[in-house]
N, C-alpha and C positions, 0 to 999 in steps of 0.2 A: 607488463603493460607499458607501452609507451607513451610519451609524453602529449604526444600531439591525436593519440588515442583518448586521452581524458577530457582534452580540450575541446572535442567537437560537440556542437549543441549546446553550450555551456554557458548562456548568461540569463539571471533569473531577476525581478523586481519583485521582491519579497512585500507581500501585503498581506501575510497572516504571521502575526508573532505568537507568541509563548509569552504569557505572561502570569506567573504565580500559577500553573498549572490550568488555565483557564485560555481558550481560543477566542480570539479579539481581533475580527476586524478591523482594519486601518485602511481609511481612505486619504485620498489626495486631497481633499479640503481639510482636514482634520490635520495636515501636516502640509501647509503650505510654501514652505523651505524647500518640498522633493521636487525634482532629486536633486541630492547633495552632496557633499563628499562624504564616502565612505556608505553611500548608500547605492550603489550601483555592484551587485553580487556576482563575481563570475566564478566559476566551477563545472562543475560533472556528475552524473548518474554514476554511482559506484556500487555494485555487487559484490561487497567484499565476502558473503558466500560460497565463490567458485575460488576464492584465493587461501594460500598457504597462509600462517601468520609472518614467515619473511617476506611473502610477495607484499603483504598488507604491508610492511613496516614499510616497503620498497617505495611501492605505491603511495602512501603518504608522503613521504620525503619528495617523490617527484610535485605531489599536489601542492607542496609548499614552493620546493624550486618554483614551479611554473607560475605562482603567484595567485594560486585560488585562493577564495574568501568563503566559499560554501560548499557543501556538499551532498547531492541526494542520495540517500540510502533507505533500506526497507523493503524494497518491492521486491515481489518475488523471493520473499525469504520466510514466510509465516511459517513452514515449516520447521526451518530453524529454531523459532522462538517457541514452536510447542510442538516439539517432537512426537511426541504420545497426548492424548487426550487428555487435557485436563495439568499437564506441566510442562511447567513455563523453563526457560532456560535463555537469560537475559547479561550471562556471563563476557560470554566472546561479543558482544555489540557495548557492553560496558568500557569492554579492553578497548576499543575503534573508538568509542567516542573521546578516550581517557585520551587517546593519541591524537587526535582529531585539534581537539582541546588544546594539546602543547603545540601542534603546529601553528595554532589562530586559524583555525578555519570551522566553520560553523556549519550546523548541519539540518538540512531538511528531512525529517523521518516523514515518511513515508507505510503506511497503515495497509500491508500488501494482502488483499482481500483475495485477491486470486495469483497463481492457482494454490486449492484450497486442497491440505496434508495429503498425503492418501487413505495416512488411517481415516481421514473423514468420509473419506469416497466407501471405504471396507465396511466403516461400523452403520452409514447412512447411504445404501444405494441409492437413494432417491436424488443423490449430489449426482451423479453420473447424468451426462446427456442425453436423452433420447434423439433419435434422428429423425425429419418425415416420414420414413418408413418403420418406424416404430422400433427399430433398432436399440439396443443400449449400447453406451460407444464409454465403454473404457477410459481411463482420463491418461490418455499418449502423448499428450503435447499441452505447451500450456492456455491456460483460460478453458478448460473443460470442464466448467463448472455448471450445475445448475442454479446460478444467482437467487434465482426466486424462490429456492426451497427453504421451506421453514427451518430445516436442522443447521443448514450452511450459514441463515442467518444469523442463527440465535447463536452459533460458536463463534462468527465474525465479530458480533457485537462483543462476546465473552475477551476475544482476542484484543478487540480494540479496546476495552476498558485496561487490561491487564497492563497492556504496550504503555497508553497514556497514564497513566497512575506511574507507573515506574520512572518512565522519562519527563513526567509535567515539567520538575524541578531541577535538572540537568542543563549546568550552565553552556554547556555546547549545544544546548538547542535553537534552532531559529525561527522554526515552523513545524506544521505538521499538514501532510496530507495524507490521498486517501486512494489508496488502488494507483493500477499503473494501466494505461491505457484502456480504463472503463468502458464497455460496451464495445470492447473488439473481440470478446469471447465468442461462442458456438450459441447458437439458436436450439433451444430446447422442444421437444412435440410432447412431451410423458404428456399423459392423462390428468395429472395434477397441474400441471402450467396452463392444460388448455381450461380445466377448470376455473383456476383463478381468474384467464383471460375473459371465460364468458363472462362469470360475477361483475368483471371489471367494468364491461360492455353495458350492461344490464345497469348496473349501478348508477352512469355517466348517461344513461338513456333514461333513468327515471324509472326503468324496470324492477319488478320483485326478483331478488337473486336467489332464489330457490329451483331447486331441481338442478338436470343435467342440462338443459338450454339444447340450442340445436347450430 
């Protein structure tokens, strides 16, 4: 990775902290000094997922040469963190932050909601897309998620509890967010989406949400 590869897109005004495990927004009247020195954060989105643990060391060492102060990480990694249903494996994101830490560069985690394991897609078809033509579409690329299914959520939330319990109290924390480019995934047609959409319709119209609607 090179240097000037880390540095594009890279400067953020951090307005959610970590505090005692607890998410606290911070506004500009509430800190009327911003901004000020040492509050203006430059860095980069890092997938240290696709990398070796020497590319990772590599990698950090440039991020400190170049003079970063933060760094995004998480997205696109859920599988990482829970390879098989139900376990968690929070070893190697331990190691990155320990490193992180020694460099002084701080880090925005990142709560990567899609795309969602495969095992989820195998044990829950209903995760898989449907097409307008009623197609089921495989999860080939990423964000091939069915968002609105009941099972993707209730493991997303399992997942996000797990991730924030672990890291609340991690002094290389700086922030936390949530998904990586929300609502750029694939448009679902299953029978259950259109469901909920009618109920939705019906609901927001004052209508009784019963039956199949038209």
């Amino acid at each position: 990775m090179g240097r000037y590869k880390l540095i594009r897109n890279a400067i953020w005004f951090v307005t959610v902290v970590v505090l005692s495990g607890v998410l606290v927004a911070q506004s500009a009247d509430q800190h009327p000094d911003w901004p000020g020195k040492g509050q203006l954060f430059v860095g980069t989105c890092y997938q240290p997922v696709d990398r070796s643990p020497d590319q990772i060391r590599h990698d950090v060492a440039l991020m400190k040469q170049a003079g970063f102060s933060i760094v995004r990480m998480g997205d696109l990694s859920w599988d990482a963190f829970e390879p098989s249903d139900g376990q968690f494996q929070f070893a190697w994101f331990d190691n990155l932050l320990a490193q992180m830490n020694q460099a002084g560069i701080k880090v925005i985690l990142d709560i990567g909601g899609s795309p969602a394991p495969i095992w989820l897609h195998q044990k829950y078809p209903k995760v898989n897309v449907v097409n307008e033509y009623g197609v089921t579409l495989h999860p080939a690329e990423r964000y091939m998620d069915d968002i609105s299914e009941p099972a993707y959520q209730k493991h997303l939330i399992r997942f996000a509890d797990e991730l924030t319990r672990h890291y609340a109290h991690n002094p290389t924390l700086a922030a936390i967010g949530y998904n990586n480019e929300i609502g750029n995934g694939f448009m679902s047609y299953s029978d259950a989406d259109r469901l909920r959409f009618v109920t939705w319709l019906k609901r927001k119209s004052g209508q009784p949400s019963g039956g199949r609607g038209t």
